[in-house]
C-alpha positions as CSV (number, residue, x, y, z in Angstrom):
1,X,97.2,103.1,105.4
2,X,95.7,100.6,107.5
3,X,93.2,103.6,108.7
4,X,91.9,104.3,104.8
5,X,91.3,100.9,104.1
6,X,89.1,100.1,107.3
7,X,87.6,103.1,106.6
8,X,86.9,101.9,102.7
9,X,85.8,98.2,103.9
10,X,83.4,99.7,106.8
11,X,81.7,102.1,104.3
12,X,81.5,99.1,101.7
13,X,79.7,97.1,104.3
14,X,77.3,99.7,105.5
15,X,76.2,100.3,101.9
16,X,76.1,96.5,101.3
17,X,73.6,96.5,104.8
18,X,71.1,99.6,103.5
19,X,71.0,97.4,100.1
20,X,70.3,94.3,101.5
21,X,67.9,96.3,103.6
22,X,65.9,98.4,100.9
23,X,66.2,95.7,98.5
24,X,67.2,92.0,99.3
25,X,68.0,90.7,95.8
26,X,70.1,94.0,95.0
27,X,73.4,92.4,96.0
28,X,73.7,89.8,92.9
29,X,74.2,92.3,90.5
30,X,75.9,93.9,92.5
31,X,78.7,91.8,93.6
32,X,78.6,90.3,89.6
33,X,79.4,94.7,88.9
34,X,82.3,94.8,91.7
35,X,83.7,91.8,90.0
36,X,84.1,92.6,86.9
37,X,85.4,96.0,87.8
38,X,88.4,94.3,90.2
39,X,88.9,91.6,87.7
40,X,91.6,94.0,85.2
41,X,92.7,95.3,88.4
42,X,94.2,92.0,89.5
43,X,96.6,91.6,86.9
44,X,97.1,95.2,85.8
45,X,97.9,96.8,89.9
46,X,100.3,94.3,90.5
47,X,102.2,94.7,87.5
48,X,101.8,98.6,87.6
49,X,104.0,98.0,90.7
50,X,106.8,95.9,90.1
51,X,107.5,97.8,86.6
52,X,107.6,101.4,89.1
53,X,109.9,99.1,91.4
54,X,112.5,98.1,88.5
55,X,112.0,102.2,87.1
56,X,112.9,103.1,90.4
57,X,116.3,100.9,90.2
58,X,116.6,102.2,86.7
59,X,116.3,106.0,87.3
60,X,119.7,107.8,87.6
61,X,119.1,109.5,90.8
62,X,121.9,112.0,90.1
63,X,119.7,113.1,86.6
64,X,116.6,113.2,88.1
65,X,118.0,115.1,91.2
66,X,119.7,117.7,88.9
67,X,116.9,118.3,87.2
68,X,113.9,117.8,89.5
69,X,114.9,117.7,92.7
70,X,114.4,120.8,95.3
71,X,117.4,122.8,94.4
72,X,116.1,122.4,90.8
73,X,113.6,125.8,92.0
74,X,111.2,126.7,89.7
75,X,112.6,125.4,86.4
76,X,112.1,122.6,87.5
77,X,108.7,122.6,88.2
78,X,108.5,124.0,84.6
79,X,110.2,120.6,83.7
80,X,107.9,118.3,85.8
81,X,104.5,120.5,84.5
82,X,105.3,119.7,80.9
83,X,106.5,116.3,81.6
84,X,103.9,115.1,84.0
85,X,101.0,116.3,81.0
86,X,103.0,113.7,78.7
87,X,102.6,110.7,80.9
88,X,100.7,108.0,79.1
89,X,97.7,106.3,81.0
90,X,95.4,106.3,84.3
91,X,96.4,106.4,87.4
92,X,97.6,102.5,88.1
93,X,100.5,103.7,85.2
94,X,100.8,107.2,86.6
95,X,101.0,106.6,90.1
96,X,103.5,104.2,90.2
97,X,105.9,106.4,87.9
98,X,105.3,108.9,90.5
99,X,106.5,107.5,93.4
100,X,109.7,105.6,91.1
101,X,110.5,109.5,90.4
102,X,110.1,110.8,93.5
103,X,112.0,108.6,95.1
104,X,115.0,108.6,92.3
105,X,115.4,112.5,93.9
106,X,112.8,114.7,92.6
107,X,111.6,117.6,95.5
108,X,108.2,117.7,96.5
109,X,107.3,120.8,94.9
110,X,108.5,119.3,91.2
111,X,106.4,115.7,92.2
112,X,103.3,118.3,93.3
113,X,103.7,120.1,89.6
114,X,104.3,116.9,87.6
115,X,100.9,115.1,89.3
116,X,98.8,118.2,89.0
117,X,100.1,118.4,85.0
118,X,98.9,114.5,84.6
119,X,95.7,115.7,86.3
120,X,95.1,118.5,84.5
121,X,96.7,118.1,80.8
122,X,97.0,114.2,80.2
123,X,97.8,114.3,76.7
124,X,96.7,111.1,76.2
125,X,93.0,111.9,77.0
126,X,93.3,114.7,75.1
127,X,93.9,113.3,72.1
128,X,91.4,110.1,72.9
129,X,88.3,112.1,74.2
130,X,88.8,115.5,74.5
131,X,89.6,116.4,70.8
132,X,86.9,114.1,69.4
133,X,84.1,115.1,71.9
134,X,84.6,118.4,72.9
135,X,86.2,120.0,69.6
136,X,90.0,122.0,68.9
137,X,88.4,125.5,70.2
138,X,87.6,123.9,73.4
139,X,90.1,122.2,74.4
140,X,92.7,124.4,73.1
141,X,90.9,127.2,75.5
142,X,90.6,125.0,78.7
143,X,94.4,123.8,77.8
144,X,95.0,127.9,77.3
145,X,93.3,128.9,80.7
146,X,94.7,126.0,82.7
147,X,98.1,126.2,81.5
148,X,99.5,127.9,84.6
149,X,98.2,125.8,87.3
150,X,100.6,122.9,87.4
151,X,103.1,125.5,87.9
152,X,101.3,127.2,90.4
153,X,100.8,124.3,92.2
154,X,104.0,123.0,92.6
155,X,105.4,126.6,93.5
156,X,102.3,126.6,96.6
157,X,104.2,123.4,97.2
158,X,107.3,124.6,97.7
159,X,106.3,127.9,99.7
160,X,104.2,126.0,102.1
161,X,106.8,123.2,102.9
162,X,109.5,125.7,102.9
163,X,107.5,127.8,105.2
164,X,105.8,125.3,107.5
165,X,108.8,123.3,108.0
166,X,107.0,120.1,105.8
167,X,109.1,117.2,104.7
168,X,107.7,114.6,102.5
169,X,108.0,111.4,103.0
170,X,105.8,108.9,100.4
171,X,107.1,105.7,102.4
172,X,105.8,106.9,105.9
173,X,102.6,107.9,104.0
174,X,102.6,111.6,103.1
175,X,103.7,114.6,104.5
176,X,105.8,114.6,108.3
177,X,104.9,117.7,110.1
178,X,107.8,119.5,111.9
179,X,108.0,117.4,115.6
180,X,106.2,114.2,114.2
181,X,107.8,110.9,114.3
């Protein structure tokens, strides 16, 4: 963690240098962009959080374990692929509904399949920009032809933790390679 955001903060600063070198008075409008961009994060990250921290509390673990967790197998990760496309909102909702999940019991593979449906099928975008923009023949062929892949994500999941030995672990930061720490 504390490697990704050095590594965010030192690539900030060198872009902030090549601006101030290529063009002194770029960095007004530029900090007055950042701004208001972190401004709705303030409130809405925060919060995002603590409501994933009292879902977490609020999941039963035994449900979610029965029907998401590892020994769930592949209908499962059916379950998780059509439940992860109904999740509402961006990524500071999704995210933290994730983890709440994942940590209430569901298995990696199921977690793998229900982010990669929210990814992929988002219903919510859909129906706000897709439908609107793009037209029903369009998105019901990209829907059509990218039905399978939360699915087959989550079963790669599966076969390459089972196979590799891979445990995940979303507190220590990802995934805990066989003789790690």
């Amino acid at each position: 963690m504390l490697l990704s955001i050095a590594t965010v903060w030192t690539i900030a600063a060198l872009l902030a240098g090549f601006a101030a070198w290529r063009r002194p008075n770029a960095h007004r409008p530029a900090l007055a962009t950042g701004w208001s961009m972190l401004k709705p994060l303030m409130l809405r990250l925060p919060l995002a959080i603590l409501a994933a921290s009292f879902l977490s509390q609020l999941l039963p673990k035994a449900v979610v374990a029965h029907w998401l967790g590892d020994s769930s197998g592949f209908g499962g990760i059916l379950l998780a692929a059509v439940i992860g496309g109904l999740f509402p909102g961006g990524p500071m909702v999704s995210f933290p509904i994730v983890v709440a999940v994942y940590q209430a019991g569901a298995g990696s593979a199921q977690t793998v399949a229900l982010l990669t449906a929210w990814s992929i099928y988002a219903i919510h975008r859909v129906m706000a920009f897709e439908l609107p923009m793009l037209g029903t023949r369009f998105v019901l062929f990209r829907l059509g032809v990218s039905l399978i892949l939360p699915v087959l994500a989550g079963l790669c999941a599966g076969l390459i933790q089972s196979a590799l030995g891979w445990q995940m672990d979303l507190a220590a930061g990802g995934v805990q390679l066989p003789g790690s720490p």
